[in-house]
FIKESE-635632 format. One line per field, with one value per atom (N, C-alpha, C): residue number from 1; x, y, z; atom name; residue in three letters. Coordinates in steps of 0.02 Angstrom, whole numbers, plus 32768, in hexadecimal, padded with zeros to 4 digits. Last residue first. Example, Ala and Ser with C-alpha at 12.3 -4.5 7.8 and 13.67 -1.06 7.14 Angstrom:
BEGIN
nr = (2	2	2	1	1	1)
east = (8282	82AC	8285	8294	8267	8294)
north = (7F90	7FCB	8002	7EE4	7F1F	7F5B)
up = (8162	8165	818A	8186	8186	8186)
atom = (N	CA	C	N	CA	C)
rest = (Ser	Ser	Ser	Ala	Ala	Ala)
END
This chain:
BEGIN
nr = (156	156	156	155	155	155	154	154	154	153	153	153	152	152	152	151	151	151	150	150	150	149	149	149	148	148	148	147	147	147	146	146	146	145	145	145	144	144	144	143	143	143	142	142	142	141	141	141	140	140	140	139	139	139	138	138	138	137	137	137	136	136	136	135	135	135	134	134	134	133	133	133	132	132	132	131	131	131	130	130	130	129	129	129	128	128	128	127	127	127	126	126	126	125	125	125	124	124	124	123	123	123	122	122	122	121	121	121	120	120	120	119	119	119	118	118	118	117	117	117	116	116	116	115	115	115	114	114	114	113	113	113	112	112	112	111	111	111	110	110	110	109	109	109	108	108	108	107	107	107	106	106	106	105	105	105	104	104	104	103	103	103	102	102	102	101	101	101	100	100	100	99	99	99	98	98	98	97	97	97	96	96	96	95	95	95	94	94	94	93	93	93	92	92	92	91	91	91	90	90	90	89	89	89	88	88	88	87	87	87	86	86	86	85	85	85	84	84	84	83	83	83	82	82	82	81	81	81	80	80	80	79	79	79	78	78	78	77	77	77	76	76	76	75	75	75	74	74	74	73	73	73	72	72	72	71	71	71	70	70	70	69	69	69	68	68	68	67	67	67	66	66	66	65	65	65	64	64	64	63	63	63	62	62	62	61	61	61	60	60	60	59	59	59	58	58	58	57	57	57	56	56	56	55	55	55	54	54	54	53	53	53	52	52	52	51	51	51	50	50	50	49	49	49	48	48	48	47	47	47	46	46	46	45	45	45	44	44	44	43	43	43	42	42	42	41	41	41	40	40	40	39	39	39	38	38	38	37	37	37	36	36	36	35	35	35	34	34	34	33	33	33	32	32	32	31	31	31	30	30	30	29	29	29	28	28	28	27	27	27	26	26	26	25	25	25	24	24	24	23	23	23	22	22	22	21	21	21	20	20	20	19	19	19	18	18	18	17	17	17	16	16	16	15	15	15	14	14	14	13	13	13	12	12	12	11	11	11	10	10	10	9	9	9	8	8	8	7	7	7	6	6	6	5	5	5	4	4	4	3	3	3	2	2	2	1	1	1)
east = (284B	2854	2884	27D4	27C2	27EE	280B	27ED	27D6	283B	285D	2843	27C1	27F0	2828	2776	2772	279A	2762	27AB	2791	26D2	270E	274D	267C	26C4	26FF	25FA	262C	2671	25C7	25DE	2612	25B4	25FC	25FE	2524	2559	25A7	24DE	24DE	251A	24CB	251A	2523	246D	2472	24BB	2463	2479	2490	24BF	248F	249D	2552	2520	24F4	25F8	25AE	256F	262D	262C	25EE	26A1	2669	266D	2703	26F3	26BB	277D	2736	2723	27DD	27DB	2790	2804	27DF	27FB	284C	2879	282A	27ED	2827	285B	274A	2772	27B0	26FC	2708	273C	26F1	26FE	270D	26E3	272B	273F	2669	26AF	26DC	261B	2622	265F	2634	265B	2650	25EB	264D	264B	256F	25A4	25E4	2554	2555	257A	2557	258D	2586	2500	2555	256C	246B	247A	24D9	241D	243B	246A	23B3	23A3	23C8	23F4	23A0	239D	248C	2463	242F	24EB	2498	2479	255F	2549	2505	256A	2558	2552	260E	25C6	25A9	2667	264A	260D	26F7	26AA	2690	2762	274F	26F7	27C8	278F	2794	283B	282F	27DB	2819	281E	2804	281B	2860	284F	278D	27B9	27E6	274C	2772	278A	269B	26E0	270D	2602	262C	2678	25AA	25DC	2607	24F8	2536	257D	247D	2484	24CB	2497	24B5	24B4	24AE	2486	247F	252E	2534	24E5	24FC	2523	2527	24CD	2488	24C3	2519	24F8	24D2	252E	253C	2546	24EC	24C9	24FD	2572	2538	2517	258A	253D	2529	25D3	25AD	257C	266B	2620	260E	26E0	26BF	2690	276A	272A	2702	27EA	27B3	276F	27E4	280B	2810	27AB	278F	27D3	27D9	27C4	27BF	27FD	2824	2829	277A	27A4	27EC	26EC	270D	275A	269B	26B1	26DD	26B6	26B9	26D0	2684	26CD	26EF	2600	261C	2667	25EC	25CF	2602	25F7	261E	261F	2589	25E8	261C	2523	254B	2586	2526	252B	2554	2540	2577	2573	24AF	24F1	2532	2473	2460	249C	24D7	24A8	24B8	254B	2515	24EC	25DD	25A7	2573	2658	2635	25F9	26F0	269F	2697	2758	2756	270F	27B8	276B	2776	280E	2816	27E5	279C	27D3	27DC	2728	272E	2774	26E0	270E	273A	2638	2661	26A5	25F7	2646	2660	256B	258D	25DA	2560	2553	257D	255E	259C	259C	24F9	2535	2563	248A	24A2	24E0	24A4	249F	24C4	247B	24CE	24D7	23ED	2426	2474	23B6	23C4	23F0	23F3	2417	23FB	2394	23DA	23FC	231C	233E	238B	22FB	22EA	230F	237E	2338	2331	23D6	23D1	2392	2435	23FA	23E9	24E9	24BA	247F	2567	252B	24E8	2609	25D2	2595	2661	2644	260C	26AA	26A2	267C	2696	2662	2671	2681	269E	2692	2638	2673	26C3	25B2	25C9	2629	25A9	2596	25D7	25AB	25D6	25E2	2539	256C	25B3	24CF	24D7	251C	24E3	24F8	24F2	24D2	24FC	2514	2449	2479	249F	23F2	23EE	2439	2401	23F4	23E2	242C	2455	2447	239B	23C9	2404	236E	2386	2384	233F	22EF	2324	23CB	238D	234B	244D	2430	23F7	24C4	249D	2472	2567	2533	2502	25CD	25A9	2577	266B	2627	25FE	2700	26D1	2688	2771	273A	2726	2817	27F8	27AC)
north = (5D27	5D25	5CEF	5D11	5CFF	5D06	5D43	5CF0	5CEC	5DB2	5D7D	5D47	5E09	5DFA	5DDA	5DF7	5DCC	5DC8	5DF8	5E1E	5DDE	5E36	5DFE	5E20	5EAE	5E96	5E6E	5E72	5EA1	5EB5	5E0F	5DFC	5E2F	5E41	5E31	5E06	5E5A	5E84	5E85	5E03	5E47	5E7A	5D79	5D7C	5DD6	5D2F	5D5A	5D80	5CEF	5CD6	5CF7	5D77	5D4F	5D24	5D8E	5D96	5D56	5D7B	5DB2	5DCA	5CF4	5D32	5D44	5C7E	5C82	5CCC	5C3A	5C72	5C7A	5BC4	5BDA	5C20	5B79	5BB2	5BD3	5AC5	5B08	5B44	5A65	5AAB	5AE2	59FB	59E8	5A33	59E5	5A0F	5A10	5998	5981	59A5	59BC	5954	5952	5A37	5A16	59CD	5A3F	5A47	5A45	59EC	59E3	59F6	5A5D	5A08	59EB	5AC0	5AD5	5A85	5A97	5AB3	5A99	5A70	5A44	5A54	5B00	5AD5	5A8F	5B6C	5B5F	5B20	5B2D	5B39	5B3D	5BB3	5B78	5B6F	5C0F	5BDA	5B95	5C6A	5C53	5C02	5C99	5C74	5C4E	5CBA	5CD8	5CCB	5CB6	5CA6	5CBC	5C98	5CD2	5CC5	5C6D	5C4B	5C80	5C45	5C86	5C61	5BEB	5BE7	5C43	5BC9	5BE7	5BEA	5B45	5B5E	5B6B	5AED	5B1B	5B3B	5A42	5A8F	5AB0	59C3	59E3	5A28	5966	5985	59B1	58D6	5910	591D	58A9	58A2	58DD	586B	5896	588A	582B	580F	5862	5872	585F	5850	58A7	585E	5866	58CE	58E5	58B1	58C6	58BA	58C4	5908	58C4	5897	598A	5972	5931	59E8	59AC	5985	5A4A	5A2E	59D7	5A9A	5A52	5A30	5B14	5AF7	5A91	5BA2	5B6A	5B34	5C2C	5C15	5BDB	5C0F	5C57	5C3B	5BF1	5BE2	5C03	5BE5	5C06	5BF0	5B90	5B75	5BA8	5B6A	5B83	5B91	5B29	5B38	5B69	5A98	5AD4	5AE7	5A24	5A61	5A95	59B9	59DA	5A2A	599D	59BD	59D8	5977	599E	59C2	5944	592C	593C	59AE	5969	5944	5A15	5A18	59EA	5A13	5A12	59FE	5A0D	59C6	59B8	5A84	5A68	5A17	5ACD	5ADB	5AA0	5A94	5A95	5AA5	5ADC	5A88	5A7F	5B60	5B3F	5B09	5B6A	5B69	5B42	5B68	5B29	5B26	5BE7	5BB3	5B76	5BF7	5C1B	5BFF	5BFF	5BDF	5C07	5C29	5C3B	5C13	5BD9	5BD8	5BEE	5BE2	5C09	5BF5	5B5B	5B8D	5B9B	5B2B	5B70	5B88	5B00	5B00	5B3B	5ABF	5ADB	5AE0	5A45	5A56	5A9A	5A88	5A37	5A5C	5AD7	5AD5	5A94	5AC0	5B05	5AF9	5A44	5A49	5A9B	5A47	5A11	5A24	5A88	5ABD	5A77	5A30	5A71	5A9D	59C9	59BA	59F8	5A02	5A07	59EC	5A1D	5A55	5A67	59B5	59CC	5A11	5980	596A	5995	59CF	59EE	59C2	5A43	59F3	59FC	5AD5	5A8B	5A5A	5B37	5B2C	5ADF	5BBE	5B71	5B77	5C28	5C1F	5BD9	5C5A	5C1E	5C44	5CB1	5CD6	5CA5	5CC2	5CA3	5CAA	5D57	5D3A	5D14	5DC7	5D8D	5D5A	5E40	5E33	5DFE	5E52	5E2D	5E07	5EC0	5EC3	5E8D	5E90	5F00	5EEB	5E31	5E31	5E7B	5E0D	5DFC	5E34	5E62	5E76	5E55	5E1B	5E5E	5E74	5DA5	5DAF	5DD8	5DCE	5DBF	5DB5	5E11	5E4E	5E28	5DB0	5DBE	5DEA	5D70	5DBF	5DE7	5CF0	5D1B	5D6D	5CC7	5CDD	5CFB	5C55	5CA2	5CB0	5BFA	5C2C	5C7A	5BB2	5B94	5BC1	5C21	5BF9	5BD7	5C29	5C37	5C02	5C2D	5BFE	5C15	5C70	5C79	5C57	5C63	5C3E	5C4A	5C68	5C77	5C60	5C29	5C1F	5C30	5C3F	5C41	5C46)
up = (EB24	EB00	EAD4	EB63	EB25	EAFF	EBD5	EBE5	EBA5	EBD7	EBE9	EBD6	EBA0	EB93	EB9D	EC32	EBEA	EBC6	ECCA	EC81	EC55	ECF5	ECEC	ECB9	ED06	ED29	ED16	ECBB	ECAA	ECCE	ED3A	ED00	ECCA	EDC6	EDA2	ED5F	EDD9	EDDC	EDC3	ED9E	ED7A	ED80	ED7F	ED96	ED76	ED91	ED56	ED44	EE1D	EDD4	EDA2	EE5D	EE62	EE3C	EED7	EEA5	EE95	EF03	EF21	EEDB	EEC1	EECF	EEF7	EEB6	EEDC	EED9	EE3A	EE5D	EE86	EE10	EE21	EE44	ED9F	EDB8	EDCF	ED65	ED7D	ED9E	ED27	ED16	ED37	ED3B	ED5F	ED50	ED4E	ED10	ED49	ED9C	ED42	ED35	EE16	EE1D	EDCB	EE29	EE3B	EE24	EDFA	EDD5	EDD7	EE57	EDFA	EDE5	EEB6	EEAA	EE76	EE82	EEA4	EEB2	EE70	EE51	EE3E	EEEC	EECC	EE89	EF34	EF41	EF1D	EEE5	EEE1	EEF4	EE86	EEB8	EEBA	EE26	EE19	EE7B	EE5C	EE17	EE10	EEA2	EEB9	EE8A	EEEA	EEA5	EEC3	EF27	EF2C	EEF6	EEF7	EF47	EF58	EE50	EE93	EED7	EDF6	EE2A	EE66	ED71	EDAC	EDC6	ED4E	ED54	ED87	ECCC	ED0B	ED06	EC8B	ECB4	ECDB	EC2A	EC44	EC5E	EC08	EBF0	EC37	EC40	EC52	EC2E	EC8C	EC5D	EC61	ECB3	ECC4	EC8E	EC67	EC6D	EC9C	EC36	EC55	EC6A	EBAB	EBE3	EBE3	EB9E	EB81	EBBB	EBDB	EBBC	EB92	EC83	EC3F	EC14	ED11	ECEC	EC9F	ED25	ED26	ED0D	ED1A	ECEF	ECF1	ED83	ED62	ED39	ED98	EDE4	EDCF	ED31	ED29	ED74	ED0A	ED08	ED32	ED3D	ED08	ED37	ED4C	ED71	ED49	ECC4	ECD6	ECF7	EC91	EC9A	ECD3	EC12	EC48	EC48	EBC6	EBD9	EC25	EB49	EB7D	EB98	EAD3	EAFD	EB3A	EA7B	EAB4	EAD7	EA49	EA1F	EA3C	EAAA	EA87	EA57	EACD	EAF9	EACB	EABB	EA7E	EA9B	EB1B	EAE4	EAAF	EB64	EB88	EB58	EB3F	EB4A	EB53	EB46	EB06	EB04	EBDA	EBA9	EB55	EBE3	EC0C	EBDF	EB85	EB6F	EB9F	EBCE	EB84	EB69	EC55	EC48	EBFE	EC07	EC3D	EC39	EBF0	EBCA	EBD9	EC71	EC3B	EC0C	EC91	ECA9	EC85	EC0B	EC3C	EC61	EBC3	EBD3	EC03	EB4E	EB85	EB90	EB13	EB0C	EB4F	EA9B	EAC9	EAD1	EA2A	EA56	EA93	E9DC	EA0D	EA25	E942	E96C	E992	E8F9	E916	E947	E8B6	E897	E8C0	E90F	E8C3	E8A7	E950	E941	E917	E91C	E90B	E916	E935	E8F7	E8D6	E9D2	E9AC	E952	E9D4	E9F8	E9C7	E99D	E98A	E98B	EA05	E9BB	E98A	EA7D	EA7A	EA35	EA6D	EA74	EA54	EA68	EA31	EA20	EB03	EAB1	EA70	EB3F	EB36	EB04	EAE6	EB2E	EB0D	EAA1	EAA7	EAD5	EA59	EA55	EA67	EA47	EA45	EA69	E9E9	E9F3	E9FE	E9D2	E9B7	E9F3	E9B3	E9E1	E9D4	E9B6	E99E	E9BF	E997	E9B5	E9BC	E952	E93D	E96B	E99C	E960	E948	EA48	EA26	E9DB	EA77	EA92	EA52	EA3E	EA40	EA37	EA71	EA29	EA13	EAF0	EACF	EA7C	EB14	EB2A	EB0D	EAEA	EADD	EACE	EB33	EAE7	EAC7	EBBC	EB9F	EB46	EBA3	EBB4	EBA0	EB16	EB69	EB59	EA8F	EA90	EAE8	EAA5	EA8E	EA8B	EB25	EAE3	EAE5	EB9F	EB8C	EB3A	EBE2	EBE1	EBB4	EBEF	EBED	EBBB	EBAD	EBF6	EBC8	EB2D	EB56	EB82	EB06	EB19	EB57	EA93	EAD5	EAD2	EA63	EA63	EA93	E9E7	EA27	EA13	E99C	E9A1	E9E7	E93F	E981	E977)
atom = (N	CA	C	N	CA	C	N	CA	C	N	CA	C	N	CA	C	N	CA	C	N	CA	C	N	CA	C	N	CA	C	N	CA	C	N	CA	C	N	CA	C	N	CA	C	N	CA	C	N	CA	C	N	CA	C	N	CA	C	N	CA	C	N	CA	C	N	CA	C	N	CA	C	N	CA	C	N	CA	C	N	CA	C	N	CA	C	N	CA	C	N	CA	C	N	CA	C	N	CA	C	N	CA	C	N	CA	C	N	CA	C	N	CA	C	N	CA	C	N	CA	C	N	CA	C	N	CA	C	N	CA	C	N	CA	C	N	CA	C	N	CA	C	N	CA	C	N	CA	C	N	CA	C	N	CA	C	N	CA	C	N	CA	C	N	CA	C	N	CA	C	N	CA	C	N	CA	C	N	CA	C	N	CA	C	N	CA	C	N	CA	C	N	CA	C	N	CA	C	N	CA	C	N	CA	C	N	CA	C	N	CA	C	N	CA	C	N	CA	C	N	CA	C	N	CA	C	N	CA	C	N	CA	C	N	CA	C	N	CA	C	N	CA	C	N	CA	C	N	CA	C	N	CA	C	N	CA	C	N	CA	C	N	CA	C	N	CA	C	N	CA	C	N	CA	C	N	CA	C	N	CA	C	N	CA	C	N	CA	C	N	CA	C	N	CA	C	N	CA	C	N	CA	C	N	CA	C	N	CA	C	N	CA	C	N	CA	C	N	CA	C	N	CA	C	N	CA	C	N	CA	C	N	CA	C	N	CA	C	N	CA	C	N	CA	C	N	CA	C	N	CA	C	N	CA	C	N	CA	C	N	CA	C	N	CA	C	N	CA	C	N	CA	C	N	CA	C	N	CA	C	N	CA	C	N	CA	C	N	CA	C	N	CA	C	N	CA	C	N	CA	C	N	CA	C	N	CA	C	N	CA	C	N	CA	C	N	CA	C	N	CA	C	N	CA	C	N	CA	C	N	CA	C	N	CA	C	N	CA	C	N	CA	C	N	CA	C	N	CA	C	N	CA	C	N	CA	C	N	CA	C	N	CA	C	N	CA	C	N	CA	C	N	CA	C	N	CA	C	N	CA	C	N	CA	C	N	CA	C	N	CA	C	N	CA	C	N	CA	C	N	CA	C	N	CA	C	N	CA	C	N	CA	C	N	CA	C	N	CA	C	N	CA	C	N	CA	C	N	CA	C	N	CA	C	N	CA	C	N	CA	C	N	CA	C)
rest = (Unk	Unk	Unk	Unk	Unk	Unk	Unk	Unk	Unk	Unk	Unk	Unk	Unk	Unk	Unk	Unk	Unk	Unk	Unk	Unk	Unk	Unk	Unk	Unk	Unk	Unk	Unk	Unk	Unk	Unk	Unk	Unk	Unk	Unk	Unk	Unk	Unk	Unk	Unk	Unk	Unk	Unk	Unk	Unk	Unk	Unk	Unk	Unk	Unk	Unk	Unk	Unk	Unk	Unk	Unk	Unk	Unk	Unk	Unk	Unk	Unk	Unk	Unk	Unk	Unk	Unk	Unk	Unk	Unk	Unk	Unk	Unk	Unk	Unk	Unk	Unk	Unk	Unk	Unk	Unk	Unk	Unk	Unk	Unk	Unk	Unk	Unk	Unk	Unk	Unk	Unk	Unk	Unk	Unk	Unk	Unk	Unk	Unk	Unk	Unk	Unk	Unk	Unk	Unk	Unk	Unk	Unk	Unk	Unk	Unk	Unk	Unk	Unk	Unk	Unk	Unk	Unk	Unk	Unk	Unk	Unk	Unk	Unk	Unk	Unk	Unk	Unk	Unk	Unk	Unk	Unk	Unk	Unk	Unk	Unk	Unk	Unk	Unk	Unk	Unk	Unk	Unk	Unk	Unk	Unk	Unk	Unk	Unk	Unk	Unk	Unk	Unk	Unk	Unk	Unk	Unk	Unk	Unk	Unk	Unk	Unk	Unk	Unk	Unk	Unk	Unk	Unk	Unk	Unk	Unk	Unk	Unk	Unk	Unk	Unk	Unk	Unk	Unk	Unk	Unk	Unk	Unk	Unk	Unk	Unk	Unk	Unk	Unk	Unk	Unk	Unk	Unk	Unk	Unk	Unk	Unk	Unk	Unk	Unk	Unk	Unk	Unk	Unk	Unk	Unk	Unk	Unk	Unk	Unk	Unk	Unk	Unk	Unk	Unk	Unk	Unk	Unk	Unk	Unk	Unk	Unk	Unk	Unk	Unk	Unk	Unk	Unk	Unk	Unk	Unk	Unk	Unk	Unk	Unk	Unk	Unk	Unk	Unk	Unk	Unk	Unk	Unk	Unk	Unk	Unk	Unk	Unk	Unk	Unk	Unk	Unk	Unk	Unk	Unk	Unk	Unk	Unk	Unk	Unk	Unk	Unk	Unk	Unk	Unk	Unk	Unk	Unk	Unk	Unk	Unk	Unk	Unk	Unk	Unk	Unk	Unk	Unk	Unk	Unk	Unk	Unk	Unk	Unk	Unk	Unk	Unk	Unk	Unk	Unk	Unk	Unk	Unk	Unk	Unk	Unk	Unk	Unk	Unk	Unk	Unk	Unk	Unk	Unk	Unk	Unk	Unk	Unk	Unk	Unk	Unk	Unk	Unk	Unk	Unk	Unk	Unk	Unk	Unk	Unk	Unk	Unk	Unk	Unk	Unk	Unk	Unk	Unk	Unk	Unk	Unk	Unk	Unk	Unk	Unk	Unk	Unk	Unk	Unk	Unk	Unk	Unk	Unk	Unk	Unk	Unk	Unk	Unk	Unk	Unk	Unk	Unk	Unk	Unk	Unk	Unk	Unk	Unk	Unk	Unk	Unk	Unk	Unk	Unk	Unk	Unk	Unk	Unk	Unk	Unk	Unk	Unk	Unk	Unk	Unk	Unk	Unk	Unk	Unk	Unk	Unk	Unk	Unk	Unk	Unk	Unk	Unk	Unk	Unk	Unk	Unk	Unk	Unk	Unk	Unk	Unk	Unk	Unk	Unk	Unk	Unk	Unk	Unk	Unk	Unk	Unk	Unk	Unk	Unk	Unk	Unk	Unk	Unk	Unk	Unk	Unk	Unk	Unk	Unk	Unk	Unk	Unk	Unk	Unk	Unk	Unk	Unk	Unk	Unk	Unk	Unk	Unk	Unk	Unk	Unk	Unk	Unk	Unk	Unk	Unk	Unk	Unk	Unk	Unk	Unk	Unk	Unk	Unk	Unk	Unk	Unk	Unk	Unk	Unk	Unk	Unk	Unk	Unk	Unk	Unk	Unk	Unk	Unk	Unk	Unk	Unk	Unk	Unk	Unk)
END
């Protein structure tokens, strides 16, 4: 099994979420990305080469990436959270988009300043065909219900 937390745009692995993986989950891949987003997904494709059963968390910008990664790599990933992502922009994505059958849940704040929900909530109805969405009471940062989730379900 392979976990993966994919951080946002302006974040790190060392923001509350990969804090919070790190403490909770010591095998947990914790990459640093840097730069547009192909040299991104160069990297995220370079760290799982060979990779099976992924569990991947996404975050914003992450989210695009893990959603992008899953696209291509659908067999390898076996689940798929995203955290306030980013894939409002996905069809702009220099790589071919697809539906896909892994499993996804998404959290989305109803008070997200950054990313907007309802272009969202149809991105992900129109790609990922096994969704599970949540609209919650929160911001992007998703402060209040990110420690809520049962993770242990969804990673494991």
């Amino acid at each position: 099994m392979t976990r993966i937390f994919i951080h946002g745009l302006e974040s790190s692995p060392e923001g509350t979420k990969g804090v919070f993986f790190r403490a909770r989950y010591p095998d947990v891949i914790l990459p640093t990305f840097t730069g547009d987003l192909k040299k991104r997904m160069t990297r995220l494709n370079e760290i799982l080469a060979g990779a099976s059963g992924i569990r991947m968390i996404g975050s914003s910008f992450g989210g695009l990436m893990g959603a992008l990664y899953a696209m291509s790599n659908e067999a390898a990933v076996k689940r798929l959270v995203l955290l306030a992502p980013a894939i409002h922009v996905i069809d702009a994505a220099p790589q071919a988009v697809r539906p896909i059958s892994v499993p996804v849940t998404v959290y989305h704040g109803s008070r997200d300043e950054v990313i907007p929900i309802d272009p969202v909530k149809a991105a992900a109805k129109r790609y990922f065909l096994e969704l599970d969405f949540h609209t919650v009471a929160d911001d992007h940062f998703l402060h209040r219900t990110f420690k809520t989730i049962d993770w242990e379900t969804l990673l494991a």
